[in-house]
C-alpha positions in Angstrom: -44.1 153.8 130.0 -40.8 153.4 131.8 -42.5 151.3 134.4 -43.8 149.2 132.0 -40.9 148.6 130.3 -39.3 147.6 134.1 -41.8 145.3 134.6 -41.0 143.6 131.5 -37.5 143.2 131.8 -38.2 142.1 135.2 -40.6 139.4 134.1 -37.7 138.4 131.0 -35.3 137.9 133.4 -37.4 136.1 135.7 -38.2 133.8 133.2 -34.4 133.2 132.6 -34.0 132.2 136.4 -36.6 129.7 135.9 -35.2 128.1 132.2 -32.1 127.6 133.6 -33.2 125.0 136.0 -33.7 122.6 133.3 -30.1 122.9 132.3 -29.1 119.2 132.6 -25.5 121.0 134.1 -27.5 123.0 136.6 -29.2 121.6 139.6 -30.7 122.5 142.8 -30.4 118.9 144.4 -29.2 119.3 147.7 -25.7 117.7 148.3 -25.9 115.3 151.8 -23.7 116.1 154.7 -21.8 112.9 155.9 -20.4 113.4 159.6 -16.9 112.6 160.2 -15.2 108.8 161.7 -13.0 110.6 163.5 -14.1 112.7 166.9 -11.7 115.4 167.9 -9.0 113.3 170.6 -8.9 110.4 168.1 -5.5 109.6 167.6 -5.1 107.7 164.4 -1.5 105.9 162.8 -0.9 107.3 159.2 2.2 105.3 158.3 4.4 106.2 160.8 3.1 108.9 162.2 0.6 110.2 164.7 -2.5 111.9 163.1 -4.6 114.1 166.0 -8.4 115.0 165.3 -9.4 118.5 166.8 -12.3 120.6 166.0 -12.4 124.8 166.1 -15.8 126.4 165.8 -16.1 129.4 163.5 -19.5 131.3 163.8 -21.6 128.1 165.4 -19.9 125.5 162.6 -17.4 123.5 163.6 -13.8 122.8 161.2 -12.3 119.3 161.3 -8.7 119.3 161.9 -6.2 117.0 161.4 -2.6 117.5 162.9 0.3 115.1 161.7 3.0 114.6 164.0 6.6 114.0 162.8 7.8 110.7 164.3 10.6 112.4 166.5 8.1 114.2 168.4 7.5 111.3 170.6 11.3 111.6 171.8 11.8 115.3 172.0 11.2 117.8 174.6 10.9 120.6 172.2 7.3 120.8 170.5 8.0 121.3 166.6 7.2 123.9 164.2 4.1 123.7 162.9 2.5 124.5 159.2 -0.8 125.3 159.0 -2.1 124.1 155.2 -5.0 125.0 153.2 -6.1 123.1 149.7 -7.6 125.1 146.5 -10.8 125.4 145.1 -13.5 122.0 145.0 -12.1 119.8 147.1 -11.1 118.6 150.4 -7.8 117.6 153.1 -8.6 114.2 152.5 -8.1 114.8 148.3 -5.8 117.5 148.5 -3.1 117.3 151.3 -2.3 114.1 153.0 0.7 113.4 151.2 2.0 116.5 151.7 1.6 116.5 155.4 2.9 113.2 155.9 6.1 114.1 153.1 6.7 117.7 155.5 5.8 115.3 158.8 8.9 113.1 157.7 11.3 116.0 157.8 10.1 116.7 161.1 7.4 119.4 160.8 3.9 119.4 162.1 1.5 119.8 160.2 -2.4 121.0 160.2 -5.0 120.1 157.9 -8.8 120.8 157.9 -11.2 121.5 155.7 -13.3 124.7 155.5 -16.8 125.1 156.2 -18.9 123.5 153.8 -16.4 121.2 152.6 -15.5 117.3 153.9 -16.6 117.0 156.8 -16.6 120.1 158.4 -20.4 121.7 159.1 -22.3 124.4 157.1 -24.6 124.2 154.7 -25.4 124.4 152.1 -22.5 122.5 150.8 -19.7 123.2 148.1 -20.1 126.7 148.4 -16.4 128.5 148.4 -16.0 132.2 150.1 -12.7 133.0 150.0 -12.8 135.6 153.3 -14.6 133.1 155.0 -12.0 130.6 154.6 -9.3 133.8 155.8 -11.7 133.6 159.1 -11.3 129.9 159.1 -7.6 129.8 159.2 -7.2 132.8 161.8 -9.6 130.7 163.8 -7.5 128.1 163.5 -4.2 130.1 164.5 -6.0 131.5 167.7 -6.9 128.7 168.9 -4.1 126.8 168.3 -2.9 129.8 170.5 -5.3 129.1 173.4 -4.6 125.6 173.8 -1.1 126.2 174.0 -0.1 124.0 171.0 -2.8 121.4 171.9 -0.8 121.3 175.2 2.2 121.2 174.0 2.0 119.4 170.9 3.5 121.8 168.7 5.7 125.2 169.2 2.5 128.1 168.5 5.7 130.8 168.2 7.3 128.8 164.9 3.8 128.6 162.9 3.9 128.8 159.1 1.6 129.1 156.7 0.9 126.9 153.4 -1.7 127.3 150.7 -2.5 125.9 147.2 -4.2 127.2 144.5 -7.1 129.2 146.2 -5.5 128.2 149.3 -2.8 130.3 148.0 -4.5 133.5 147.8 -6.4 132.8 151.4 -3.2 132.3 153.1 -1.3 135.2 151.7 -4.6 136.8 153.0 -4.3 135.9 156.2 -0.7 137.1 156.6 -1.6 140.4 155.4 -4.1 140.7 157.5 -2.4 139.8 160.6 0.4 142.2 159.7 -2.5 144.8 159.0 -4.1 144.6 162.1 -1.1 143.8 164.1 -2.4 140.9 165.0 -1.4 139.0 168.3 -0.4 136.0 166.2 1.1 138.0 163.8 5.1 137.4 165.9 4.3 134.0 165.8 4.1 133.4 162.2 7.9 133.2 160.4 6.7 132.1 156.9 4.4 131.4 154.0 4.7 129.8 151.0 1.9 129.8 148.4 1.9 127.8 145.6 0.3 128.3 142.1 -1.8 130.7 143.9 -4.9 132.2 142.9 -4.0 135.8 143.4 -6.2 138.1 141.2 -9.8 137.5 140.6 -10.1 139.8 138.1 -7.2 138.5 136.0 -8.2 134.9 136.5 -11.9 135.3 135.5 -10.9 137.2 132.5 -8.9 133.8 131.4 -11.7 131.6 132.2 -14.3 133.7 130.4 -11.8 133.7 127.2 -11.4 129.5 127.4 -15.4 129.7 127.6 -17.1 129.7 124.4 -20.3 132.8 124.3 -23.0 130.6 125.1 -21.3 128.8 128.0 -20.6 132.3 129.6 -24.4 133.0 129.0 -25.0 129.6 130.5 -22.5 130.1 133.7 -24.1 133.7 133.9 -27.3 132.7 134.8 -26.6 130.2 136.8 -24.5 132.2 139.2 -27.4 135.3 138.9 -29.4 132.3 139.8 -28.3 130.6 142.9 -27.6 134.4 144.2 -31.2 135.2 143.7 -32.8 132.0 145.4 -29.7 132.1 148.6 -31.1 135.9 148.8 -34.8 134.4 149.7 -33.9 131.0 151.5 -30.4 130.6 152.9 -30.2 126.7 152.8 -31.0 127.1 148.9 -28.2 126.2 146.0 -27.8 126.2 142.5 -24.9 123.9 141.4 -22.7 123.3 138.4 -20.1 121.2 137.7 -17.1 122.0 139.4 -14.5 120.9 136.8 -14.9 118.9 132.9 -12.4 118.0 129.8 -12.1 120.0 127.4 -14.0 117.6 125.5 -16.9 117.6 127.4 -20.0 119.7 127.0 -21.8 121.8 129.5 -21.3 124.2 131.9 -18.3 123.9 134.7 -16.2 126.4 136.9 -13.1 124.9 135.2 -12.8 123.8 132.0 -9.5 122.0 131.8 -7.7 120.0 129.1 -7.0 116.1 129.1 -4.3 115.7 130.9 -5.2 118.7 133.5 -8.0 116.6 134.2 -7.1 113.4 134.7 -4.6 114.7 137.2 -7.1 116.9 138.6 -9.9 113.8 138.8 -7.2 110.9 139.9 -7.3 112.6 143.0 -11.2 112.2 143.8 -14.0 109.5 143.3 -14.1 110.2 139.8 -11.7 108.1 139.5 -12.6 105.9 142.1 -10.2 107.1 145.6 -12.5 107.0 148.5 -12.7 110.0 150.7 -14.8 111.3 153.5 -17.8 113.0 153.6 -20.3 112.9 150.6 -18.0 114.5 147.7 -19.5 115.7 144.4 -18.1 117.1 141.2 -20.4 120.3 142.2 -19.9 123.9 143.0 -22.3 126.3 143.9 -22.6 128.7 141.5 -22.5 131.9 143.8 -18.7 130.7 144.6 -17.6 132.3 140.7 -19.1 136.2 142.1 -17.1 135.5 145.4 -13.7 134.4 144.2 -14.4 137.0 141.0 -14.2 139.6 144.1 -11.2 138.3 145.8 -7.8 140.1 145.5 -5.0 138.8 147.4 -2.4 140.5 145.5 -3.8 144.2 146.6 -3.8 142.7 150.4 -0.1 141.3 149.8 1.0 144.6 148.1 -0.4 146.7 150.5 0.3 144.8 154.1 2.1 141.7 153.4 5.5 141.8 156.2 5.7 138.0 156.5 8.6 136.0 154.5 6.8 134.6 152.0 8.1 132.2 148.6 5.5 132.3 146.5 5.7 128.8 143.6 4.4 129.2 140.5 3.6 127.8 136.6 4.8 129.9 134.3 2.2 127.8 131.8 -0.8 127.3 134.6 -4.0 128.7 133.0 -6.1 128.4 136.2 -4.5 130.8 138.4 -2.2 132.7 135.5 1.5 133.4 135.7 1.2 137.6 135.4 -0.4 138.8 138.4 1.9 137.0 140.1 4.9 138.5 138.8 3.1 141.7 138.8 2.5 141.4 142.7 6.1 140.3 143.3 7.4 143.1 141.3 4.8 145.6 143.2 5.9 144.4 146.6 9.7 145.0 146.0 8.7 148.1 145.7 8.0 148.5 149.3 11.6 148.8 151.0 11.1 148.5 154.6 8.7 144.8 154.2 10.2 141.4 154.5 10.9 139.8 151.3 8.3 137.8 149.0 10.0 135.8 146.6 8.7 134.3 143.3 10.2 130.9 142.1 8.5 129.6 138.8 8.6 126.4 137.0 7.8 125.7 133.2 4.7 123.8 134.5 0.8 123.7 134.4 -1.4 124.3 137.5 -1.8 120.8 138.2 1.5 118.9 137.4 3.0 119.8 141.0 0.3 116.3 142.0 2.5 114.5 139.6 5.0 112.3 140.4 7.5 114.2 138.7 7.2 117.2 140.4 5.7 116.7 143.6 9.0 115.9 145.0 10.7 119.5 143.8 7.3 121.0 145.5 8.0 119.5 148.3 11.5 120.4 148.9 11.2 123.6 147.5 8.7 124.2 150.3 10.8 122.2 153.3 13.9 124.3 152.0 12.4 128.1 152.4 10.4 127.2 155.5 13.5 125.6 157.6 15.6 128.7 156.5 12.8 130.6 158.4 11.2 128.8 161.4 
């Protein structure tokens, strides 16, 4: 009897995995992989600065890297500092980070960019899916070699290296410090600072917010989908289920964020959506799988527990996405541990996405410059 009733629940669920393929939000279509313009030596002029292409490989994939040069650097015997900057969750350096590279390039920093694997143009497959401690292995990749080619020979100072991160950037770069503090690290001396903004820091506490923005039969919906593309990866590696990575408020269907009006059209101004042309073959599509990892990902316990880095942490007191309290909570948790360098919380009566905006960018930017000169 029991095995019977096994079989059937086997078979009802089963069933599920196949129904929800005919979601019209759900799809296994593959996404294409567009190679990059620029091989690594290209030297390219973004306004006036030098931009250097490089490549690291990270388990047989290889990242593309950009590193912005500040204009001085040309004149000056002494290699910069140099910032090392991740972007958040669905989408890519080319969206995300150019014109803060160039903005922290002008007041004579360095800067890397890149995009992790299975995003832009760097290689994996399939595409759009988002691991959070894969992209930590990315970024110490990064670092260490970085270290091995002795700044790009010279390029750049590899003992003044700091640390930026957005959103889920955030949370994998207040990863990576903890980890290099953890493990004592050889590169762990050389990094002086990291700032995170409006990062994602619990994911616990930020997929309980989603699932209470998400009415019961989306979370059904969402459910299945991720079950789904975990069950088909399981048998074939290359497969994917998809959803949408972000919609309005307004709109119907299943998404990993669900964000009002204005959210979104700062969010979407950014990408083709709206018409900016970027590299690679960008889609408004997340693998589904990417929910389970990032529901798994906790960079507050790492920072609580190893973070000896100076770090500023930026933050919205109103940002839904990546909420305000576990933030404060790992600030306050932190303090707690007298003999670590500090990590300081500055917050701003914003939403997740209004640091893009012209109003604020600016404050994000020299609220970053500001904490990172005091310390490299």
């Amino acid at each position: 009897m029991e095995y019977l009733i096994w079989k059937a629940l086997f078979v009802a669920a089963l069933a599920l995995l196949i129904t929800v393929s005919f979601d019209p939000d759900i799809t296994t279509d593959p996404m294409r992989f567009v190679a990059p313009r620029d091989a690594g030596g290209t030297v390219t002029k973004v306004k006036s600065l030098e931009r250097l292409t490089f490549s690291v490989e990270v388990e047989g994939e290889k990242l593309h890297c950009w590193l912005f040069l500040p204009e001085a650097q040309s004149k000056s015997k002494t290699p910069p500092p140099v910032v090392v900057a991740a972007y958040g969750l669905g989408v890519q350096k080319d969206i995300a980070l150019i014109p803060f590279a160039t903005n922290l390039a002008a007041r004579g920093l360095s800067v890397v960019l890149f995009d992790y694997r299975h995003w832009g143009v760097s290689g994996g497959f399939p595409r759009h899916v988002a691991d959070p401690q894969k992209e930590v292995q990315d970024v110490i990749s990064i670092l260490e070699h970085l270290q091995n080619t002795n700044g790009l020979e010279r390029k750049v100072d590899t003992n003044r290296i700091a640390l930026y991160g957005a959103s889920l950037g955030g949370g994998v770069m207040l990863t990576v410090a903890s980890q290099l503090s953890q493990k004592k690290h050889p590169m762990e001396p050389s990094v002086k600072a990291v700032v995170a903004a409006v990062p994602f820091v619990s994911g616990k506490d930020t997929q309980a917010a989603a699932v209470k923005r998400a009415d019961f039969v989306e979370r059904i919906r969402v459910i299945w989908a991720v079950m789904q593309d975990m069950f088909w990866s399981y048998l074939k590696k290359e497969s994917v289920v998809y959803i949408r990575l972000a919609k309005s408020e307004e709109s119907k269907g299943v998404s990993a964020m669900r964000l009002n009006k204005n959210e979104y059209d700062i969010w979407a101004s950014r990408t083709p959506l709206m018409g900016k042309a970027v590299d690679g073959a960008w889609e408004n599509r997340l693998a589904a799988r990417t929910l389970y990892n990032i529901s798994r990902f906790q960079a507050d316990d790492s920072a609580v527990a190893f973070l000896d880095i100076p770090t500023l942490v930026i933050a919205g007191t109103y940002d839904n996405i990546c909420p305000i309290e576990p933030i404060r909570r790992m600030v306050q948790q932190h303090a707690g541990k007298k003999s670590r360098k500090e990590l300081v919380l500055k917050e701003f009566p914003i939403h997740h996405f209004e640091f893009l905006t012209a109003e604020h960018f600016p404050v994000l930017v020299e609220t970053t410059v500001s904490f990172l000169k005091d310390h490299i």
